[in-house]
N, C-alpha and C positions, 0 to 999 in steps of 0.2 A: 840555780833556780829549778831546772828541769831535773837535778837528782832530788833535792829536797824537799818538792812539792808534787812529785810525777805520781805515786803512789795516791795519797790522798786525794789530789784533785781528781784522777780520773773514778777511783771509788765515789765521789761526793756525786760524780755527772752521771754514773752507773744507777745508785740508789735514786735519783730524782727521775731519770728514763725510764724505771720500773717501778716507782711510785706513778709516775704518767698514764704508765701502758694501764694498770689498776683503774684509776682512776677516768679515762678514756673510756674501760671495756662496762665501768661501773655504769657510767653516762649513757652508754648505748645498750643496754640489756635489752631493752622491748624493739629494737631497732632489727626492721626487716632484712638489712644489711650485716645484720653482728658476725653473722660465721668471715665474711668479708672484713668486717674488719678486723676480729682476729687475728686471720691469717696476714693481712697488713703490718699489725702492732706485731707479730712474733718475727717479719721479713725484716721490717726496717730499725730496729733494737737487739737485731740476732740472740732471737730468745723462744724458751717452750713456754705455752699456756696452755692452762689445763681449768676449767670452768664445770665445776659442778651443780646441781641444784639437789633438792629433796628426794627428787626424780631420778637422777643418777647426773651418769656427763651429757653435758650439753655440748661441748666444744673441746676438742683440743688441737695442736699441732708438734710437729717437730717430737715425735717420740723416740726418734732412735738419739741414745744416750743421755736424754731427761732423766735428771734426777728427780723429778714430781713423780715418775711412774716407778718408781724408788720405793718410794717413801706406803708404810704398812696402813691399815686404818688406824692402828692405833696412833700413828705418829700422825697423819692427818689430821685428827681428833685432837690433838695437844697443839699443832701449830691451831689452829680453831680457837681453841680455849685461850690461847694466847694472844689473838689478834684479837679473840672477843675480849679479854680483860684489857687491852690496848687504845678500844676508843675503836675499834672497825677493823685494824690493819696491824702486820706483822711481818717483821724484816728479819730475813736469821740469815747472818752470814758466818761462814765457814771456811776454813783452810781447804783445799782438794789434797786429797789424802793419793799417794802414790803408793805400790805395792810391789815391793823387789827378793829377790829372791837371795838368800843367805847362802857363800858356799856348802855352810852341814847341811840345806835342803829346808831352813827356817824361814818365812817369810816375817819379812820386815816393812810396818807400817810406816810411813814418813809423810811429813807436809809438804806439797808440792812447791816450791820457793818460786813465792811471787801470784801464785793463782790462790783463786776463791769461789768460793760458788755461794749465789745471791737464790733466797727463794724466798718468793713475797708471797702474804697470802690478805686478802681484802676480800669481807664480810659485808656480804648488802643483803639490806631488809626489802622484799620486792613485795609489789602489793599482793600475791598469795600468800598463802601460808607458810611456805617455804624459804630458807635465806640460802641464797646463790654464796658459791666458794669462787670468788676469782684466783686462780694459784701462778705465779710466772717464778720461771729458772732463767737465770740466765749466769754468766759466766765472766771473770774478770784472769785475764791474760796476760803477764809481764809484754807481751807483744803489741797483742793491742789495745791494752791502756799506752804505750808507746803512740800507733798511731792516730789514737781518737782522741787523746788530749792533747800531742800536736795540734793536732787540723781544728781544735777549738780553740786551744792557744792562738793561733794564727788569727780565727777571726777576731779574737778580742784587741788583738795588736792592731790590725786594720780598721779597726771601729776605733781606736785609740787615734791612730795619727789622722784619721778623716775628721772626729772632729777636734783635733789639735792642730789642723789647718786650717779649719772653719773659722776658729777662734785665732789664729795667729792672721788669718784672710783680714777679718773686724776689724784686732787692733792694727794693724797696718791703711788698714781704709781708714779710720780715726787720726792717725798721726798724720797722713798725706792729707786730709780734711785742711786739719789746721794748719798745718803748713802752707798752703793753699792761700786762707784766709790773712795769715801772717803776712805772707808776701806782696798779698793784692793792696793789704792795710799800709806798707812801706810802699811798693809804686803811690796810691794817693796822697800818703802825706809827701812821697818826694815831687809829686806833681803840685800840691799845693804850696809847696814852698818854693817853687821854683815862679810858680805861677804868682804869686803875691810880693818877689822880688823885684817881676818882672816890671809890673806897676807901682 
């Protein structure tokens, strides 16, 4: 189970964490609190966000090794174009690219085995003129897709047998019910037939 599904599952719970943090930061734009929650939503999803408007940035955090602070206007401009032809939102995920060095002194490109880099970017129409860039990086890890889909694994198993007690609790109060009534129904008629002998 945990080789065959460990990959995808934690991917599937990565992209919905960072469609979230979007979708949170979308919610609370005019929110006197936003820089706060920001830095909440990048603490607790170990992620960069980076929040533009027409105005320039509004917000970011976590810059040291963000790939948002990467990325050119031009290439800005096309994840844009892309979430805008999307319906609001856009997900580009990529290999992490490793960079080693060749005995003759060549450097050699490679995909980092197992890692990926997630960079979402959500498009909101605000009531000025201008539409805010929500932009989040965040990062998928042979390691810790290891322990964060564990420790969800886990709760889903324990929310399994809780209520596979509940329900084995039921039918067991059901069958001790009638049994109950079984028994009580053989005492009276053994008492009625004893009793109707007797006279």
């Amino acid at each position: 189970f945990q080789v065959v599904f460990l990959d995808s599952f934690y991917q599937r719970v990565k992209i919905e964490g960072i469609e979230k943090i979007g979708n949170t930061l979308a919610a609370n734009l005019e929110s006197e609190k936003f820089t706060e929650i920001v830095a909440q939503q990048a603490r607790q999803n170990d992620a960069c966000i980076r929040v533009l408007n027409g105005l320039g940035q509004i917000q970011t955090t976590n810059t040291m090794g963000c790939q948002l602070y990467n990325l050119s206007n031009a290439e800005i401009a096309e994840y844009v174009a892309q979430a805008q032809a999307n319906g609001g939102s856009y997900l580009d995920i990529q290999s992490e690219k490793v960079v080693s060095e060749l005995p003759n002194g060549n450097l050699l490109l490679s995909n980092k085995h197992g890692s990926k880099n997630l960079i979402y970017f959500k498009i909101v129409d605000n009531t000025s003129y201008f539409k805010t860039i929500i932009m989040v990086n965040t990062h998928i890890s042979p390691i810790n897709a290891t322990t964060e889909t564990l420790r969800t694994q886990l709760g889903y198993i324990a929310l399994i047998v809780v209520v596979a007690s509940l329900g084995l609790a039921f039918i067991i109060g059901i069958f001790a019910q009638r049994s109950r009534f079984c028994t009580m129904g053989a005492f009276r008629d053994l008492f009625l037939f004893r009793y109707t002998h007797l006279f």
